[in-house]
PALUMMI-387871 format. One record per residue (C-alpha): residue number from 1; residue in one letter; y, z negated, x negated. Coordinates in steps of 0.5 Angstrom, whole numbers. Each point is the difference from the previous one (the first is absolute). Last residue first. Layout:
% residues N
{num=NUM | residuo=a | y=Y | z=Z | x=X}
...
This chain:
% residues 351
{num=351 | residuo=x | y=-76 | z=112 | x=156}
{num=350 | residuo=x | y=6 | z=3 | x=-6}
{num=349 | residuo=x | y=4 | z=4 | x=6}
{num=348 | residuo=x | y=-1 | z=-6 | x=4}
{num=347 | residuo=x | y=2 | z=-5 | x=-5}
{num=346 | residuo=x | y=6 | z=3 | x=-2}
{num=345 | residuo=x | y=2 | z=1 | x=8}
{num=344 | residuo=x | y=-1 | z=-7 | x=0}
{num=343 | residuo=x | y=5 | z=-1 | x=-6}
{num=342 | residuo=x | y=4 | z=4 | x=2}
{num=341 | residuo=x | y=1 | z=-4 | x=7}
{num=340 | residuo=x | y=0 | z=-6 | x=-4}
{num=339 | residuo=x | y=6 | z=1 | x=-4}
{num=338 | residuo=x | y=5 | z=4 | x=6}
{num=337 | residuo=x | y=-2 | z=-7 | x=3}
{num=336 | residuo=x | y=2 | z=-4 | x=-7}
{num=335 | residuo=x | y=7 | z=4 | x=0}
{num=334 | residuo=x | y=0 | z=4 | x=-7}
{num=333 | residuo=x | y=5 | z=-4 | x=-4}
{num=332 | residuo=x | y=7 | z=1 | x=-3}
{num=331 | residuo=x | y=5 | z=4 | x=-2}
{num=330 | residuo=x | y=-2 | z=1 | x=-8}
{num=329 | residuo=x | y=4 | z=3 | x=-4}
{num=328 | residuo=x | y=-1 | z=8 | x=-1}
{num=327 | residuo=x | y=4 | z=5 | x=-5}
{num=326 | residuo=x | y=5 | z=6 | x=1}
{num=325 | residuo=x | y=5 | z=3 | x=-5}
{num=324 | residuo=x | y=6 | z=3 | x=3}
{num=323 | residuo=x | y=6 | z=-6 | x=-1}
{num=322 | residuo=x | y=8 | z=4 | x=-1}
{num=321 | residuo=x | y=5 | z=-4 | x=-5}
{num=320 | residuo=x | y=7 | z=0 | x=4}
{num=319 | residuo=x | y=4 | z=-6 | x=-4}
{num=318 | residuo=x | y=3 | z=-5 | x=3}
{num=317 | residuo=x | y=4 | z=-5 | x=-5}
{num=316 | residuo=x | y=-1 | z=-1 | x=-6}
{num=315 | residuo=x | y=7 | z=3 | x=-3}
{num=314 | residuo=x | y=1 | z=3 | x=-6}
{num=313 | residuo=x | y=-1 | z=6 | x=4}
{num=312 | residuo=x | y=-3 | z=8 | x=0}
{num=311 | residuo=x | y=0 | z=0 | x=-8}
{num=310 | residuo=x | y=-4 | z=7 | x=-1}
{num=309 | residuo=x | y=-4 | z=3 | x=-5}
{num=308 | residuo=x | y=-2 | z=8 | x=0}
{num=307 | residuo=x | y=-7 | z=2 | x=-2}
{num=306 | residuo=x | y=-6 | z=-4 | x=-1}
{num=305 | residuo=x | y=-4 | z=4 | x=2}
{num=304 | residuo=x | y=-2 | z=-4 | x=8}
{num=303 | residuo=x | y=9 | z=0 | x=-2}
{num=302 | residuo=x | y=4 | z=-6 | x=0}
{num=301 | residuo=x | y=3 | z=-6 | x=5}
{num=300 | residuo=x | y=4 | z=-6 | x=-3}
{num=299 | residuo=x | y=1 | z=-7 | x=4}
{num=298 | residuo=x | y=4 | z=-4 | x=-4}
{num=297 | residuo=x | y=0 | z=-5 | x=-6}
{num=296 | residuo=x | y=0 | z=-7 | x=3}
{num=295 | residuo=x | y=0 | z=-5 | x=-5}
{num=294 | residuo=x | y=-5 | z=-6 | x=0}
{num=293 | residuo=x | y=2 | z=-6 | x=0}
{num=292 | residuo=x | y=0 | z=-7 | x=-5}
{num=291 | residuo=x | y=1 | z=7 | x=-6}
{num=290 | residuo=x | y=0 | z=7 | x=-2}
{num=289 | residuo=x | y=-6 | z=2 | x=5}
{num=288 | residuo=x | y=2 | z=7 | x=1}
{num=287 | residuo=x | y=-2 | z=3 | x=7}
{num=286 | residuo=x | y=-1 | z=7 | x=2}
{num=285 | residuo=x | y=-2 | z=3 | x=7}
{num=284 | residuo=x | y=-4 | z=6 | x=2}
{num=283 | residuo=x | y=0 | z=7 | x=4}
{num=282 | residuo=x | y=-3 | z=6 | x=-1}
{num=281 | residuo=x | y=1 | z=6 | x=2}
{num=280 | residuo=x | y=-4 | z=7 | x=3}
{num=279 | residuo=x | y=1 | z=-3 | x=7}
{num=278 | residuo=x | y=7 | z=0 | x=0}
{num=277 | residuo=x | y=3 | z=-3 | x=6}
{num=276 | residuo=x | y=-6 | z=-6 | x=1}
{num=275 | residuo=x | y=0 | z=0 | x=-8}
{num=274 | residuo=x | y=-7 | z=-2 | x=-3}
{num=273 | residuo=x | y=-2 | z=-7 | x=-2}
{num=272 | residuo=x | y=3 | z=-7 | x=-3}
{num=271 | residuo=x | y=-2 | z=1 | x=-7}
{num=270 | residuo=x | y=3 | z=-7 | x=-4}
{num=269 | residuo=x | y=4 | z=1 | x=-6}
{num=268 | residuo=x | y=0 | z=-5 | x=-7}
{num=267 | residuo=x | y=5 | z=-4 | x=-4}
{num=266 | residuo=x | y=0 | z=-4 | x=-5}
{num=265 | residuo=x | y=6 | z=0 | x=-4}
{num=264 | residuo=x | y=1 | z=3 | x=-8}
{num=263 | residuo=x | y=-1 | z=7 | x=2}
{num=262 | residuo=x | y=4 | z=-1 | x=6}
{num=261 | residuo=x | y=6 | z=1 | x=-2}
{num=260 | residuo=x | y=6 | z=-2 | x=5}
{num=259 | residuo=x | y=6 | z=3 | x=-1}
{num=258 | residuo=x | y=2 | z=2 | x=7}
{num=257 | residuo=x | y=0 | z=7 | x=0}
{num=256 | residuo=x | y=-3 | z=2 | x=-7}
{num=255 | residuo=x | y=-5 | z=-4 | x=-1}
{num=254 | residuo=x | y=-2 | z=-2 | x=8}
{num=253 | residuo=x | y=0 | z=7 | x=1}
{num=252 | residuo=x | y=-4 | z=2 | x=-6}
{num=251 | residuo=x | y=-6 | z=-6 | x=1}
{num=250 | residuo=x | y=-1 | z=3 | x=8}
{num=249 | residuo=x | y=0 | z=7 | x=-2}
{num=248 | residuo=x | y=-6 | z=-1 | x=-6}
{num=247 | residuo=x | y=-4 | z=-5 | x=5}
{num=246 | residuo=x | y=0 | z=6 | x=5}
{num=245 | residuo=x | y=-1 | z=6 | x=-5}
{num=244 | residuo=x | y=-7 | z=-4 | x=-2}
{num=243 | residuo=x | y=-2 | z=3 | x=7}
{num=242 | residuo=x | y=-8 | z=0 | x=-2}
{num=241 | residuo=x | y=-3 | z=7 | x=2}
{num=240 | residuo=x | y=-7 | z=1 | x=3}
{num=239 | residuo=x | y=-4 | z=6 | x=0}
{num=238 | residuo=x | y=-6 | z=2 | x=5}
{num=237 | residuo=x | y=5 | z=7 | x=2}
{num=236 | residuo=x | y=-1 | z=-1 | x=8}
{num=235 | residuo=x | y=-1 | z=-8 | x=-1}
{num=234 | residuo=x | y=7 | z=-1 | x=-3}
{num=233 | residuo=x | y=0 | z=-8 | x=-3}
{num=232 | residuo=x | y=7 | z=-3 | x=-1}
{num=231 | residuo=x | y=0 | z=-6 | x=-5}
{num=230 | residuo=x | y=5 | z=-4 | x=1}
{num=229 | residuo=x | y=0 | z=-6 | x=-7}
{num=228 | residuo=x | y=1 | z=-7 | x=0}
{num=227 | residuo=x | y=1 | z=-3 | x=-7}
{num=226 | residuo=x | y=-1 | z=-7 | x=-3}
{num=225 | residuo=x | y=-2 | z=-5 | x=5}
{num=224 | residuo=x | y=-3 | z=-6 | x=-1}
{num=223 | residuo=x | y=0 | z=-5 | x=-6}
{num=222 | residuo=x | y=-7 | z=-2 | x=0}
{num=221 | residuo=x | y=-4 | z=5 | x=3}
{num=220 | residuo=x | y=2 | z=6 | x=-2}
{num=219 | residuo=x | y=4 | z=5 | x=2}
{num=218 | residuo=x | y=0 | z=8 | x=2}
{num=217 | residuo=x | y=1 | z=1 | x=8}
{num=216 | residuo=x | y=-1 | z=7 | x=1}
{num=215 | residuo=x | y=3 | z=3 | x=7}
{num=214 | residuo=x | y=-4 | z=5 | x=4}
{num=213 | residuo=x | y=4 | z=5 | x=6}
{num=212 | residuo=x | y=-5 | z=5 | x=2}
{num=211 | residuo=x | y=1 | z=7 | x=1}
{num=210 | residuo=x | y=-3 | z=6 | x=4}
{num=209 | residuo=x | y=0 | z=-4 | x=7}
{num=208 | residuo=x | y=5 | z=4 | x=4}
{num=207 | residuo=x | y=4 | z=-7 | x=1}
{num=206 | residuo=x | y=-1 | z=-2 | x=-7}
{num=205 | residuo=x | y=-5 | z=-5 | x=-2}
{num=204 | residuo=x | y=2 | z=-8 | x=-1}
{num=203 | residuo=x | y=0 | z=-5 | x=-5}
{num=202 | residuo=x | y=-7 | z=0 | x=-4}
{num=201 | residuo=x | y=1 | z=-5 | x=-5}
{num=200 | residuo=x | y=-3 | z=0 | x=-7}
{num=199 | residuo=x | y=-2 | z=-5 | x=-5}
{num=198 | residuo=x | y=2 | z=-1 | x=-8}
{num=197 | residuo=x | y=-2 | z=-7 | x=-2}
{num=196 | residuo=x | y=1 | z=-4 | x=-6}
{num=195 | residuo=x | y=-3 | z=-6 | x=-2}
{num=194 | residuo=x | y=-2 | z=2 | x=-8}
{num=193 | residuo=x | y=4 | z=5 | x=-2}
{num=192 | residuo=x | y=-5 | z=7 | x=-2}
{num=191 | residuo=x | y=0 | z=3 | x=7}
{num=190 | residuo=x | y=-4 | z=7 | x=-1}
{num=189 | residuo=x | y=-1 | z=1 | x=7}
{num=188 | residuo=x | y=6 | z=3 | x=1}
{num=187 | residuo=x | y=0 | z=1 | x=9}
{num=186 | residuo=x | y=-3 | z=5 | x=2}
{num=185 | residuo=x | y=2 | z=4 | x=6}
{num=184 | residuo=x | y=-4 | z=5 | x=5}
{num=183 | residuo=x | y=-6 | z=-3 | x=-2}
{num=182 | residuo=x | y=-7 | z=4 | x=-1}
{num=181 | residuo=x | y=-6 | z=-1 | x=4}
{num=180 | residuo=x | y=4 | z=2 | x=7}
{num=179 | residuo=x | y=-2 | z=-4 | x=5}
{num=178 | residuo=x | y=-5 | z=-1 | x=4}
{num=177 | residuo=x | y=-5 | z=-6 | x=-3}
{num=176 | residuo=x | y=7 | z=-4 | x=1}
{num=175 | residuo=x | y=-1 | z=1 | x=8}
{num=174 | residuo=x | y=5 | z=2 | x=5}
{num=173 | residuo=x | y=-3 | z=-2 | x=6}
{num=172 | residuo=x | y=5 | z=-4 | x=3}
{num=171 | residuo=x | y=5 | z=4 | x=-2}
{num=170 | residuo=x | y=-1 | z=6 | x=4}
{num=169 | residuo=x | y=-2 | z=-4 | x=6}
{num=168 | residuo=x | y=6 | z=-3 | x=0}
{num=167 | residuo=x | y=2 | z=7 | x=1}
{num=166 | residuo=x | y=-4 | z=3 | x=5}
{num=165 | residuo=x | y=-7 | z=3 | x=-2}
{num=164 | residuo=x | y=-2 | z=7 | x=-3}
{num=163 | residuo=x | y=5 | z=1 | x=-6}
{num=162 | residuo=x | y=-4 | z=-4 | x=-5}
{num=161 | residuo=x | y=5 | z=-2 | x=-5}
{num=160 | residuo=x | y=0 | z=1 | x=-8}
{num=159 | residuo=x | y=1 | z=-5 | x=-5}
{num=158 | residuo=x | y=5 | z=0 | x=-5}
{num=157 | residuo=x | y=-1 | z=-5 | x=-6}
{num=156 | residuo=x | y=6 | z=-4 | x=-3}
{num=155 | residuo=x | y=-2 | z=-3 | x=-7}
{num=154 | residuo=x | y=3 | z=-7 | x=-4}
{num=153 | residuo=x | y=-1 | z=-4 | x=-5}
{num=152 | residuo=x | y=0 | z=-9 | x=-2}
{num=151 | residuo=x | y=-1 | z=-3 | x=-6}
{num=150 | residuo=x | y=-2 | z=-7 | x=-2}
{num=149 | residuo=x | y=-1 | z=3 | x=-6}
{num=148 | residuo=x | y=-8 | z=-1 | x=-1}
{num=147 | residuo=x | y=0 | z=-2 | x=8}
{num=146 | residuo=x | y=2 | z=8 | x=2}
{num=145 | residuo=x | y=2 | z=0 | x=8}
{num=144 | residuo=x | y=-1 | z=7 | x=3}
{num=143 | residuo=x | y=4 | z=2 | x=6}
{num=142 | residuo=x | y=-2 | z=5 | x=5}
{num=141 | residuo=x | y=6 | z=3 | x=3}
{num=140 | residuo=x | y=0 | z=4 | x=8}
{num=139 | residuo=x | y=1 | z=6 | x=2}
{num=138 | residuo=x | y=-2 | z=3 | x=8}
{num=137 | residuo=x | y=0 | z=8 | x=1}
{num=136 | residuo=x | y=0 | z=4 | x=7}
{num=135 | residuo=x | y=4 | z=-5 | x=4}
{num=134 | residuo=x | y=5 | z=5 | x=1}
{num=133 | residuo=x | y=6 | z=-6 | x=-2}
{num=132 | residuo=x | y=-5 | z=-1 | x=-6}
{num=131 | residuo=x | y=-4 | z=-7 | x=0}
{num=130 | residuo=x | y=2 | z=-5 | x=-5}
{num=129 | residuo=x | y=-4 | z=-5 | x=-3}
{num=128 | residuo=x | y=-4 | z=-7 | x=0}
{num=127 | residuo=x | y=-2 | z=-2 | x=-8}
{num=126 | residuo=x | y=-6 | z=1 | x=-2}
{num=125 | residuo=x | y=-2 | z=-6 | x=-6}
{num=124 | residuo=x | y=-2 | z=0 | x=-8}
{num=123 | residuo=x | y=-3 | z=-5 | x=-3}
{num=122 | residuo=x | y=-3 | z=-4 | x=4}
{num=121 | residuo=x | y=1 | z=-7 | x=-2}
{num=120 | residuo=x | y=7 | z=1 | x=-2}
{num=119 | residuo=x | y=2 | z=5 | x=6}
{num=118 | residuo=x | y=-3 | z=-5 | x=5}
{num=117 | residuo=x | y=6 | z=-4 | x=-2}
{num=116 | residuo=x | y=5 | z=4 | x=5}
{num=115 | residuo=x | y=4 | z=5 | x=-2}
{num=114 | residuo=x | y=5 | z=3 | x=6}
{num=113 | residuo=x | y=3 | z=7 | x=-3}
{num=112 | residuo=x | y=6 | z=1 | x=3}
{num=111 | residuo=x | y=3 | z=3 | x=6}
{num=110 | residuo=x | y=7 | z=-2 | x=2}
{num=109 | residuo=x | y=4 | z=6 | x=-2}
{num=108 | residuo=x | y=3 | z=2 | x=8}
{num=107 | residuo=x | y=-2 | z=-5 | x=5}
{num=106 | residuo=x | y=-5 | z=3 | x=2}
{num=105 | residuo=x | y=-3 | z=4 | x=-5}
{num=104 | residuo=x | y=-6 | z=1 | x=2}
{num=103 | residuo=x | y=1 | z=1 | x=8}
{num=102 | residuo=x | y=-5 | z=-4 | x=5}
{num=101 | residuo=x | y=-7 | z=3 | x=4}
{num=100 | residuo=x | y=-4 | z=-4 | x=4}
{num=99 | residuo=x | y=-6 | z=-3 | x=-2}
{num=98 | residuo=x | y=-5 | z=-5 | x=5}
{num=97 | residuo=x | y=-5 | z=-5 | x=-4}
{num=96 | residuo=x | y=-8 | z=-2 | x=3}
{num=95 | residuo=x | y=1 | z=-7 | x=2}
{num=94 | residuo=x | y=-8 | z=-3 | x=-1}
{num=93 | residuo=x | y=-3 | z=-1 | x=6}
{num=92 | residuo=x | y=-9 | z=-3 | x=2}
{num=91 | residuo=x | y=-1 | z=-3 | x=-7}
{num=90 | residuo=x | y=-6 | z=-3 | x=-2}
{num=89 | residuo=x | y=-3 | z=9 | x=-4}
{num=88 | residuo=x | y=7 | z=-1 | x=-4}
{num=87 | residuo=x | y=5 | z=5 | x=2}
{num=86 | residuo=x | y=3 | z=5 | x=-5}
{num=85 | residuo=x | y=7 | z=2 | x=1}
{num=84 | residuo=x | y=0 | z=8 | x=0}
{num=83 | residuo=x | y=3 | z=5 | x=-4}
{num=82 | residuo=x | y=1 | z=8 | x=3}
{num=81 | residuo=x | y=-5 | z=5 | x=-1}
{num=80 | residuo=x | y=0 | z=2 | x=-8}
{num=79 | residuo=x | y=-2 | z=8 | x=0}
{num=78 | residuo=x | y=-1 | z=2 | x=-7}
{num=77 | residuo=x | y=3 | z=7 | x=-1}
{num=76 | residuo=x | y=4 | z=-3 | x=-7}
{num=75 | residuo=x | y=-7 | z=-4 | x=-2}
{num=74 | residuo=x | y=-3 | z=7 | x=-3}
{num=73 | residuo=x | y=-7 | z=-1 | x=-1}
{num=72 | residuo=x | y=-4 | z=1 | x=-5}
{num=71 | residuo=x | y=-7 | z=3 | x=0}
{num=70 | residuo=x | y=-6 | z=-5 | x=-1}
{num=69 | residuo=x | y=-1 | z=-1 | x=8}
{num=68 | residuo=x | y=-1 | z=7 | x=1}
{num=67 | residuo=x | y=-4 | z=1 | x=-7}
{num=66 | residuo=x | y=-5 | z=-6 | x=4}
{num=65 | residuo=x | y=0 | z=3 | x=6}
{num=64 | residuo=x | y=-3 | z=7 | x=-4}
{num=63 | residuo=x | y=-4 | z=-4 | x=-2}
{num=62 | residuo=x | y=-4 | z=-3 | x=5}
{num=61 | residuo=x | y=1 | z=-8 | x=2}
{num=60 | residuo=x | y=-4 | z=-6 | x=-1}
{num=59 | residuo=x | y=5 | z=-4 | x=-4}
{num=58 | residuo=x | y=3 | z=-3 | x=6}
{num=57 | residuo=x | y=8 | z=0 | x=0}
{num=56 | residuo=x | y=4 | z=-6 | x=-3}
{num=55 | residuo=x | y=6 | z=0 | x=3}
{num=54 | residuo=x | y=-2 | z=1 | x=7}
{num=53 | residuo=x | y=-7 | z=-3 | x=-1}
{num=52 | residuo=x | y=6 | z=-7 | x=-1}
{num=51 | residuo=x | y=3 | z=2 | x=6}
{num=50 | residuo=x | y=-5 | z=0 | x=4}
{num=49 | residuo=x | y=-3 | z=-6 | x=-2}
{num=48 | residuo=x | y=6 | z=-3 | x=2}
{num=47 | residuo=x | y=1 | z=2 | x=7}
{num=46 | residuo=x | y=-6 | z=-2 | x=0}
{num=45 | residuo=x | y=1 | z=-7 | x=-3}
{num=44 | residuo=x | y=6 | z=0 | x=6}
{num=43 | residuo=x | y=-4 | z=2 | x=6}
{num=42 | residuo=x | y=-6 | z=-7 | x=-2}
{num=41 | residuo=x | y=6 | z=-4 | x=0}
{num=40 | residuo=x | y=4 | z=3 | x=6}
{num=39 | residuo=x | y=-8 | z=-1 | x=3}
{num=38 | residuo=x | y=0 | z=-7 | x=-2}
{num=37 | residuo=x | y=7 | z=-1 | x=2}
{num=36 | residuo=x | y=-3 | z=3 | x=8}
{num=35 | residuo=x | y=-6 | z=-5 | x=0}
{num=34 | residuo=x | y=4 | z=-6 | x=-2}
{num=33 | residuo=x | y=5 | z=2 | x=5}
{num=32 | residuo=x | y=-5 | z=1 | x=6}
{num=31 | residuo=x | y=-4 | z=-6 | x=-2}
{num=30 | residuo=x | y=7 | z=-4 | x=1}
{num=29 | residuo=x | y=0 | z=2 | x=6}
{num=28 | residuo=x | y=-6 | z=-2 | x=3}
{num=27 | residuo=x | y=0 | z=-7 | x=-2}
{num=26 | residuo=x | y=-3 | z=-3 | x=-5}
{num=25 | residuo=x | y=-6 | z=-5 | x=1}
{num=24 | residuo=x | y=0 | z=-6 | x=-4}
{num=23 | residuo=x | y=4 | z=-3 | x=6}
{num=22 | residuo=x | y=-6 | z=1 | x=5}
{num=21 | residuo=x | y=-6 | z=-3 | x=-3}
{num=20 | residuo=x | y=3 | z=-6 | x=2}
{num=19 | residuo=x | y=1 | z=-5 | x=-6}
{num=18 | residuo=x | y=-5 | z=-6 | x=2}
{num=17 | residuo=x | y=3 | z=-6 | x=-4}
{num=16 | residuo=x | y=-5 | z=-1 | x=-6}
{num=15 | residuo=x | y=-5 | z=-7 | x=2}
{num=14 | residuo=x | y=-4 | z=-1 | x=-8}
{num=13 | residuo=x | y=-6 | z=-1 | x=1}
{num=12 | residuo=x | y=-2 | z=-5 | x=-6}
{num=11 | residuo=x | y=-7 | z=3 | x=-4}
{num=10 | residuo=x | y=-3 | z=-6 | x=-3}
{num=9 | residuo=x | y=-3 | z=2 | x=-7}
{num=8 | residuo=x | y=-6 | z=-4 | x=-2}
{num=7 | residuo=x | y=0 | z=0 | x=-8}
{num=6 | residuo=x | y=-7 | z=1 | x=-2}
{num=5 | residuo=x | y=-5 | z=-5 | x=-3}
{num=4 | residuo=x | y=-5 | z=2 | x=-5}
{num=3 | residuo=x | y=-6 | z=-4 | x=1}
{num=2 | residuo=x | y=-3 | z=-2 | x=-7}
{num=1 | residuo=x | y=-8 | z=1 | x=-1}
């Protein structure tokens, strides 16, 4: 018989340093914090969860709550509560913003549609509005961008205020689902150049609230823009009315008082607002672009009707345009004590 010889295997003591066994242990507040993200963690996924059985009701459910489901709603009488930062379930303060109220129109003629590229990704973006001097109604534009042409279009919508909050309140609930399903203006849609763009600014509303002042611009992309238009909206008849009379009573007085036509120049007006002293006018201002500087063509009031130009002064100075819309900027942020007191109330109401 052949002996099988086996490999004999020495065993080494190998000396490990002897770790304490305390160093492996953790201490007590770092217990307490891990427990207390675990349990955030776990309120978080609830929180979750409940949202998604929210949205997604439970097929196990009568008839009759089927058909009461079913039934349309009317988003307009939808109450939407105040926004909110979300806070991640690992952070203990996130800044909450304050709001204060600021004048619209404020200086005279500078609000203007602020495009960003997100429009070109989108398709369409909601743009900040203006909310009325009784703080009833707020109206914003909606703009539309069309990739096949390059094309951009415009509608104004009205949404109606809630009259059971302060002010600030108002506005911040003001929700897109409220308002009005069709637009109180429209823009042309039917844009056959290639670039252009037709949108509409909210300028500023009547002191009574019954009128909004809108100003049209019309261009394209490449070359700037063509023509600027004020068009007043009168919200007790539901009608509009573009003051095509302004242009025609500021090209007639060049021509025959200074012999300046402006049907070969490039000229357009600029809306500023209502008339402090007459509320039911309209003030704004002209230049032409004849050459290295532009040329100051006056300040010009007319009529909500279209009624009744005048030159008030060839001079740019001082100009007594009234401010009555409101909207909210930010004023700051909750402080953090305020912040975790309710936030240890929410918690107490939830437990």
């Amino acid at each position: 018989m052949k002996r099988i010889l086996l490999p004999i295997i020495i065993l080494a003591t190998i000396n490990l340093p002897a770790y304490s066994a305390i160093s492996f242990k953790k201490d007590q507040a770092t217990i307490e914090a891990e427990y207390l993200k675990d349990v955030e963690r776990k309120r978080i996924k609830e929180e979750y969860g409940r949202k998604i059985l929210d949205r997604n009701p439970s097929g196990f459910m009568t008839a009759e709550e089927y058909e009461l489901l079913s039934h349309p709603q009317d988003k307009s009488i939808i109450d939407y509560g105040l926004p909110q930062t979300d806070k991640p379930y690992d952070m203990q303060y996130i800044p909450q913003p304050t709001y204060r109220l600021a004048r619209y129109n404020d200086p005279p003629g500078t609000p203007d549609l602020k495009i960003s590229k997100d429009l070109y990704r989108t398709r369409q973006l909601n743009l900040p509005g203006i909310t009325s001097p009784d703080f009833t109604i707020m109206v914003y534009p909606a703009v539309y961008y069309y990739p096949a042409r390059g094309a951009i279009s415009c509608d104004l919508f009205l949404i109606a205020l809630r009259d059971n909050d302060s002010a600030v309140n108002k506005i911040l609930k003001a929700n897109i689902a409220n308002r009005y399903p069709e637009p109180i203006l429209s823009t042309d849609k039917e844009l056959t150049n290639s670039t252009a763009f037709r949108t509409l600014t909210p300028i500023d509303f009547s002191e009574d609230s019954t009128k909004l002042l809108v100003k049209e611009k019309i261009g394209s992309s490449a070359d700037g823009i063509w023509q600027t238009n004020a068009i007043v909206y009168d919200f007790k008849t539901h009608t509009s009315y573009n003051l095509v009379e302004l242009r025609y009573a500021i090209s007639y007085y060049w021509k025959e008082y200074k012999g300046l036509d402006l049907v070969d120049k490039r000229w357009d007006i600029y809306p500023l607002g209502f008339s402090k002293g007459n509320p039911d006018r309209i003030i704004a201002t002209a230049y032409a672009y004849t050459g290295e500087a532009p040329v100051f063509l006056g300040v010009w009031s007319i009529d909500t009707k279209g009624e009744q130009s005048r030159l008030i002064s060839l001079n740019n100075g001082s100009i007594e345009v009234a401010s009555n819309g409101f909207k909210i900027v930010k004023d700051g942020v909750v402080a953090p004590s305020l912040g975790k007191l309710q936030e240890k109330a929410e918690k107490k109401f939830i437990r």
